[in-house]
C-alpha positions, 0 to 999 in steps of 0.5 A: 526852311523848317522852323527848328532850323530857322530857329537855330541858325538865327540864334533865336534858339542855341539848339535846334534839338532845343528848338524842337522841344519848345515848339513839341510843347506849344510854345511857339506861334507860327501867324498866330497859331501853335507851330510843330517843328516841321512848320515851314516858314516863309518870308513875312511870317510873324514868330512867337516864342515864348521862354520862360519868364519872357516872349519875343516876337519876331517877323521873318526877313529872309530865309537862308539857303545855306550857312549863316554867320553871327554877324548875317544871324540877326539879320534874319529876322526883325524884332516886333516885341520883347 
């Protein structure tokens, strides 16, 4: 899955064209290094994002295939820093 989708499905992001605009400007870290959009994850990844007056740092449980729930949303990933 795409990292803006991954993003935004797992309400991380509210908006994958937001999504998109934070990862064009290097503000998320796919493993350590700067990742585009089309980043495509896998489970295990370790996600960095970094907003405005904080940075999350998230690893990546299961990818979804096809709609998520609010509920099955933060089961997606597993917060390691905020």
């Amino acid at each position: 899955m795409r990292l803006d989708k991954f993003l935004k499905v797992s309400r991380l992001i509210k908006r994958r064209t937001v999504a998109n605009e934070i990862s064009d400007t290097g503000r998320v870290y796919v493993n350590g290094n700067i990742a585009k959009p089309a980043k495509t994850l896998k489970v295990g990844d370790i996600i960095k994002i970094e907003y405005a007056n904080k940075n999350v740092v998230v690893k990546v449980l299961t990818i979804p295939t096809g709609n998520v729930s609010i509920q099955q949303a933060s089961e997606l990933y597993e917060i390691i820093e905020e």
